[in-house]
N, C-alpha and C positions, 0 to 999 in steps of 0.2 A: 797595174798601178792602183794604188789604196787612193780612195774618195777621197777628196777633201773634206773636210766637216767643215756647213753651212754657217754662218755666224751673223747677228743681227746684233745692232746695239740699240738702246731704248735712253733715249737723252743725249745731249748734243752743248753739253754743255764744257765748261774748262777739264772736268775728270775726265770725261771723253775723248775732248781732242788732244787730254795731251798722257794718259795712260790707254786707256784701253784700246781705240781705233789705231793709231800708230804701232802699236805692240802686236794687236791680233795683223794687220798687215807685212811686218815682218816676219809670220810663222809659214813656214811652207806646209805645215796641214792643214791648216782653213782657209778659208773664202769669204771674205767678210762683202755681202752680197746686198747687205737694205739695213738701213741706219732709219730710227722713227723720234718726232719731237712733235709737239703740237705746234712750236712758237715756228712758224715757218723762216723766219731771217735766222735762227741757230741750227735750224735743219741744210737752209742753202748754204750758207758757211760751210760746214761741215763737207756736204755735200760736193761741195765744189772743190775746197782744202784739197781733199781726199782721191777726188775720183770715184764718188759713189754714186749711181745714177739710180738705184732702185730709193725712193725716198717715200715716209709715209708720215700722216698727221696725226695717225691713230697704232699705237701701239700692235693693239690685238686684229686692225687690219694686215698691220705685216707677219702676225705671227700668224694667221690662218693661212695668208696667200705664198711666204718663203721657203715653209718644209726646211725646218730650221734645225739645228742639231745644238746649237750653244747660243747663248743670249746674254750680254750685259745689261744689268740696269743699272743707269747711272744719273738717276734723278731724286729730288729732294723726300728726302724718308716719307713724308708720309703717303707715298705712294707704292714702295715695296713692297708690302703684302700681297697686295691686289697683282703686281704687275708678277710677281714671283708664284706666286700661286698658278695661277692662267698662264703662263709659260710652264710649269711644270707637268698642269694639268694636259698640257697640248706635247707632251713628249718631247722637251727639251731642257737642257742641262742650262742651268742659272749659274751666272757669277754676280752676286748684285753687291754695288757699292756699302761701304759702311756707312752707319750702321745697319744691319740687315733690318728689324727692324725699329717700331717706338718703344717696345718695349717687349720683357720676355714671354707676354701673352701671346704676341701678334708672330713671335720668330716658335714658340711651339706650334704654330697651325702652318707656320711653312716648311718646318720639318715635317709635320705630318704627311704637308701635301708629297715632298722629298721620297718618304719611306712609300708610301700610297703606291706611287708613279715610278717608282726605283730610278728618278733619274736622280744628277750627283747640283747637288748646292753649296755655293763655299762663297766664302766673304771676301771682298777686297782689302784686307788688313796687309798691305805690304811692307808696315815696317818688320812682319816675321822674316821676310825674306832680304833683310839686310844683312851686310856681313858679319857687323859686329853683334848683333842679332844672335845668328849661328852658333859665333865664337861663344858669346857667353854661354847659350844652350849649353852648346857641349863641354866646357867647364862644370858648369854646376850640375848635370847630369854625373858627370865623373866623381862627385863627392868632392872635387879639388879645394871648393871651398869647406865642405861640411855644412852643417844644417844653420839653413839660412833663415836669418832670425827679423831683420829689418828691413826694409824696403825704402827707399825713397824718391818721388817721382816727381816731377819739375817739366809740368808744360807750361813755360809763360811769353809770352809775346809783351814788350814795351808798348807795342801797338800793333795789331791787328785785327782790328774788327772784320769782318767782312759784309764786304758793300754790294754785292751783287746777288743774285737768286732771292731768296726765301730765311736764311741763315740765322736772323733776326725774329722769325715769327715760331713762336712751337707749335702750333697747330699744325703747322708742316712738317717742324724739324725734332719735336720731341723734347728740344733742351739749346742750349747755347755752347759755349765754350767746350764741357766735357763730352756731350757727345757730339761731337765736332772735331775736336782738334786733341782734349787732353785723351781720349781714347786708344788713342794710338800708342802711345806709352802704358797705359793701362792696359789695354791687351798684351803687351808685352810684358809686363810684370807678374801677371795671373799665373801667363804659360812660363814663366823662366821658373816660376817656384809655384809651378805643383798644378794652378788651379784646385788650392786649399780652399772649403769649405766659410765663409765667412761668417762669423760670430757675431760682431756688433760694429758698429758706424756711427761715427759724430763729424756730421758736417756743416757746415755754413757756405753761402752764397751768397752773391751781391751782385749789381751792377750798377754799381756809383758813377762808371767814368761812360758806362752807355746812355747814361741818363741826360746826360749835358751838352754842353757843342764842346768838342773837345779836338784834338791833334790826331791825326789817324792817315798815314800813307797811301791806304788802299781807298782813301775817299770818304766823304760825309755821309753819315748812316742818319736814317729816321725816329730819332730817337722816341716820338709817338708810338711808333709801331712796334718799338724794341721792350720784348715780352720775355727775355731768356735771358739766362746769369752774362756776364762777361769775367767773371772772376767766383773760381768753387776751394774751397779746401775739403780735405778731409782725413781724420784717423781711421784706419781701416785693422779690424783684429780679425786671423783666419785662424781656424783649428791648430793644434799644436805651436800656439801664441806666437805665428808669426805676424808682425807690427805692419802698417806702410802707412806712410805718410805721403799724401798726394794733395798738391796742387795747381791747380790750372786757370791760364787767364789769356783772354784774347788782347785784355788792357790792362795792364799795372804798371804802378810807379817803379820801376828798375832801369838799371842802366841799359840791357840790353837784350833782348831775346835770350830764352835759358830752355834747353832739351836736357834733360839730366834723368838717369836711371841708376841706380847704385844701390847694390845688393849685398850686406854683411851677411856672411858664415859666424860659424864659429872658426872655421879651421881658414878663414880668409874672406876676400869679397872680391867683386867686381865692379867697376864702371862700366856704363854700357858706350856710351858716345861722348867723349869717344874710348873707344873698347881699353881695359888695363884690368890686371889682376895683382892683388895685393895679398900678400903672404907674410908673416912671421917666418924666416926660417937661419936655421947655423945663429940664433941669439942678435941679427939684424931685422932689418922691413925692409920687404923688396916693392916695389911698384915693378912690373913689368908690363911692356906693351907688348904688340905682335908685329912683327915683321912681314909676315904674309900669311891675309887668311883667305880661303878658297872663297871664287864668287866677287872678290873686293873691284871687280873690274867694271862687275853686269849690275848694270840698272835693275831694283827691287820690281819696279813695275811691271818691266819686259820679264822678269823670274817669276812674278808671281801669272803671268798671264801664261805664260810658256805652264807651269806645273800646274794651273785648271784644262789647258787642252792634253797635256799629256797624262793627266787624273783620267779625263771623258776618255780617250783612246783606249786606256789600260784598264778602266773598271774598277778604280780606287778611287779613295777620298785625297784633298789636296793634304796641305802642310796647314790652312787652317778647318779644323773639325767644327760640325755640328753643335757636337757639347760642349767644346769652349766658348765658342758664341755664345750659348744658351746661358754658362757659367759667367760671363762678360755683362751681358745685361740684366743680370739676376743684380750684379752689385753695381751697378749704376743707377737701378731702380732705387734700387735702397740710395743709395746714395742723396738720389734726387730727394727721397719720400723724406730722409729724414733732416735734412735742408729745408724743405716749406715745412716741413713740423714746427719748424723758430720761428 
């Protein structure tokens, strides 16, 4: 019978308990063996939730003492580097939360350490591994649409600040809203069309409704302490003048929460979510949906944790690469830079 591969997770927080440790404990090839947090009341949680009895305060004490093979990190970015490195350097395969890291300086030295140490690094971006996701992929892969000229991307929340962790401070977290929440749509749009080459950037930023006492479901934030946008725009040009229009907000004025991803061809486009394809054809316009697309059953997060252990098993990279990453934070950088530029 084949080992099971050892599995430690490093943070104890809501991504944790409710993607990663749940997900690696349904896999029949691992053994999720020692969960680590400093905050001791999120480590016993956890811990007890679970049924984890190896528990540690210090990361790098479980990673010498468990002879580990796979590691989550799932705490607030500004500790990924450090934590991703020193696991990799210790011969063990990394999946660590988005964003990998603050920026694209910090995610070139942990691919370095990647290549160095030949073990396999990949990101938690699991909106790839949604269905309609897929569906669009392989559309636009096929040319169905033809060459896709505009982009448009819609992460808004009516309200959702977030009241818990670090979220609020960039010292820890690098940024507010976009690398947080609108990310996840952005990384999706990079990889559906091409991870084209970016030309030029005009954005703006604000956080007018973080700045006040204002309505918020998830609880009253500190607006003293609150250092990072709540709301970003921006026009985005890549190589062979494809357009994207993005915007992201944890708070605006709207009537309601808005996910939108929408992709013109020339020869048609797509909606992402939810999933539709629009055609010219026979001298009408079609909208079409799907009726059934593989996977629309399984949770992105049990897919995405399932395809990093069976990456490490097989000796491949997952469904999110290296260099999309790298290509991800290259235009977020920009993004931000040319935001405090105003």
């Amino acid at each position: 019978m084949r080992r099971k591969l050892r599995v430690g997770v490093v943070g104890t927080g809501r991504i944790s308990l409710d993607r990663h440790i749940p997900n690696y404990l349904k896999s029949h090839d691992v053994e999720l063996v020692a969960i680590a947090d400093p905050l001791v009341s999120s480590l016993n949680l956890a811990g007890n939730r679970f049924g984890i009895g190896a528990r540690y305060y210090s990361y790098k004490k479980m990673i010498d003492t468990e002879k580990l093979d796979i590691i989550s990190i799932c705490t607030p970015n500004v500790f990924h580097k450090d934590m991703v490195i020193y696991a990799l350097e210790h011969g063990i395969n990394v999946l660590c939360e988005k964003p990998l890291g603050l920026n694209e300086s910090e995610i070139l030295e942990m691919r370095e350490a990647s290549i160095n140490n030949n073990k396999l690094l990949s990101v938690g971006h699991h909106y790839r591994y949604m269905p309609e996701v897929w569906a669009a992929k392989k559309i636009i892969d096929s040319g169905e649409i033809g060459k896709p000229y505009i982009v448009r991307v819609q992460a808004l929340r009516n309200r959702g600040i977030p009241t818990w962790g670090v979220f609020h401070k960039k010292k820890y977290q690098g940024g507010g809203a976009l690398i947080d929440y609108g990310i996840h749509l952005l990384d999706v749009a990079l990889w559906l069309t091409g991870n084209r080459k970016l030309i030029k950037v005009n954005a703006f930023s604000s956080s007018h409704i973080a700045k006040r006492d204002d309505v918020n479901p998830w609880g009253q934030w500190n607006k003293e302490e609150f250092d990072v946008e709540d709301h970003i725009t921006a026009q985005l040009v890549f190589e062979d003048n494809l357009i994207m229009n993005l915007e992201v907000a944890w708070a605006v004025n709207i009537p309601e929460t808005r996910n939108t991803l929408s992709i013109s061809g020339i020869e048609g486009g797509v909606e992402v979510f939810p999933f539709e394809l629009f055609k010219p054809k026979h001298g009408m316009l079609f909208n079409c949906g799907a009726s059934y697309i593989p996977g629309d059953r399984v949770d992105p997060g049990e897919a995405l944790i399932s395809d990093f252990i069976n990456a490490v098993k097989e000796g491949r990279q997952t469904r999110v690469r290296l260099e999309e990453v790298l290509h991800l934070a290259k235009v977020i950088d920009s993004i931000y830079e040319n935001a405090d530029s105003k």
